[in-house]
C-alpha positions in Angstrom: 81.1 -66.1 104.3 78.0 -65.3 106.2 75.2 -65.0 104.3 73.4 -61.2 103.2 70.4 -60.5 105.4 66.7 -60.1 103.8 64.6 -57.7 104.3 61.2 -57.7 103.5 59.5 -55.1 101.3 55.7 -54.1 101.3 54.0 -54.0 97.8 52.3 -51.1 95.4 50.1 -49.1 97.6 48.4 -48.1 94.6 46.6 -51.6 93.6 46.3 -52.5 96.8 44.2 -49.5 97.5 42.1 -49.8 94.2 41.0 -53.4 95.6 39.9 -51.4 98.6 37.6 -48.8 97.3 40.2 -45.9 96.0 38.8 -44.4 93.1 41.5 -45.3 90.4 40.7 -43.4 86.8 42.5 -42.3 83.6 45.0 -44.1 81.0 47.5 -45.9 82.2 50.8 -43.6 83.1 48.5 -40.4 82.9 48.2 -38.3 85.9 44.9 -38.5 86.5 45.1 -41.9 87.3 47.2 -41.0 90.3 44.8 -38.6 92.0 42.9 -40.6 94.1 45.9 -42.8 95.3 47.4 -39.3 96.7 44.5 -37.8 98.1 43.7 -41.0 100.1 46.1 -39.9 102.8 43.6 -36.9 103.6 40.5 -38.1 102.4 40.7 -42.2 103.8 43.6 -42.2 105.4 41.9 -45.8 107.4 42.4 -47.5 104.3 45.8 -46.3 103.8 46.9 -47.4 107.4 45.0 -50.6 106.5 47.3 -51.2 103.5 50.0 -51.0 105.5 48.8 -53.2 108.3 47.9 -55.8 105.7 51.5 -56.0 104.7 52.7 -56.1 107.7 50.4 -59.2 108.3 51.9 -60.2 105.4 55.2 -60.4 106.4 57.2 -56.6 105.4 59.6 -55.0 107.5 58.9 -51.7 105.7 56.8 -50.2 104.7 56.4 -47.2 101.8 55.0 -44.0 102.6 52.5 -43.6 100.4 53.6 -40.8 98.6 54.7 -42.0 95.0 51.8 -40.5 93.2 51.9 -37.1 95.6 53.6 -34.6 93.0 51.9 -30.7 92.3 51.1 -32.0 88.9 48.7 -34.5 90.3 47.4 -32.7 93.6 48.2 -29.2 92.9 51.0 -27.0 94.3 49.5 -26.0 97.4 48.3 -29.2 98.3 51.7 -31.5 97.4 53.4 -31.1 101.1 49.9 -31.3 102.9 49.5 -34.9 100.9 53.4 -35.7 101.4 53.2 -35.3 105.2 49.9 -36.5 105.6 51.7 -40.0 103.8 54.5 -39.9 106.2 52.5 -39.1 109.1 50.2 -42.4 108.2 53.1 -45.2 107.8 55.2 -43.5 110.9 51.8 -44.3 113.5 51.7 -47.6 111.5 55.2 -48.4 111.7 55.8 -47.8 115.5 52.5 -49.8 116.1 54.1 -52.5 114.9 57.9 -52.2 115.2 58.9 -52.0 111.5 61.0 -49.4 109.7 59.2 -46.6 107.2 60.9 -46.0 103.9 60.3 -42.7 101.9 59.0 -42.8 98.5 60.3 -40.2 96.0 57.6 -39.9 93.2 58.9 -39.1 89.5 58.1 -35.5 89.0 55.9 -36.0 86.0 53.7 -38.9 84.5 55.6 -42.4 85.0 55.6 -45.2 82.1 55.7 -42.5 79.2 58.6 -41.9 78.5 57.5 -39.9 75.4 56.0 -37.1 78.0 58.9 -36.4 80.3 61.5 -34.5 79.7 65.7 -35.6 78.4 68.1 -35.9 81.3 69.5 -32.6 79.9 
C-alpha cells in the first residue's frame, strides 16, 4: 500500500491579519467582527498578499482566498462580489508567483459560532 500524499494547508487569514494591523472589532461570532477582514482585499490588499506569502514561506501548498468573512450581511449587498473577486484575484497573483494551488472559501451566510442566531436546516 503506498502511502496517502499530504498536502499542506495555509492557516486563518483572519488572525493572521489582526497581527498585521487589520482592524478586528465586535464580540466574538458577531458580524462586525468580520468587517475589516473582508474589506482588506480592497482597502490593504499588500497585507493580504503578504499573508499569503508568509504561508507559503511557511511551507502551504494552498492557499485560501480570503473570502470567509465576505458575505452581504457583513459588507453589504452591493459590495459582496467586489470583495469576493477582489479575494480571488489576490491569492490567484500570489499563487502563480509561487507555484501553489488557490482553494476557494465558501463563508457561512450568517454569523459563525452562534448557533443560537442562524437559522434550522429546514
Amino acid at each position: 500500500m503506498q502511502p496517502a500524499e499530504v498536502i499542506i494547508l495555509d492557516g486563518g487569514m483572519g488572525h493572521l491579519l489582526r497581527r498585521k494591523g487589520v482592524e478586528v472589532t465586535g464580540e466574538i461570532g458577531s458580524i462586525g467582527r468580520f468587517l475589516g477582514v473582508a474589506m482588506a482585499n480592497l482597502q490593504k490588499p499588500h497585507l493580504v498578499k503578504e499573508a499569503h506569502e508568509e504561508y507559503i514561506m511557511a511551507g502551504a501548498q494552498v492557499i485560501t482566498t480570503n473570502s470567509y468573512s465576505c458575505v452581504p450581511s457583513v459588507v453589504g449587498g452591493s459590495e459582496a462580489i467586489q470583495v469576493i473577486k477582489a479575494a480571488g484575484v489576490i491569492a490567484r497573483e500570489v499563487a502563480d508567483k509561487n507555484h501553489v494551488k488557490v482553494a476557494g472559501c465558501l463563508p457561512p451566510l450568517r454569523e459563525s459560532y452562534r448557533p443560537d442566531r442562524v437559522a434550522s436546516e429546514a
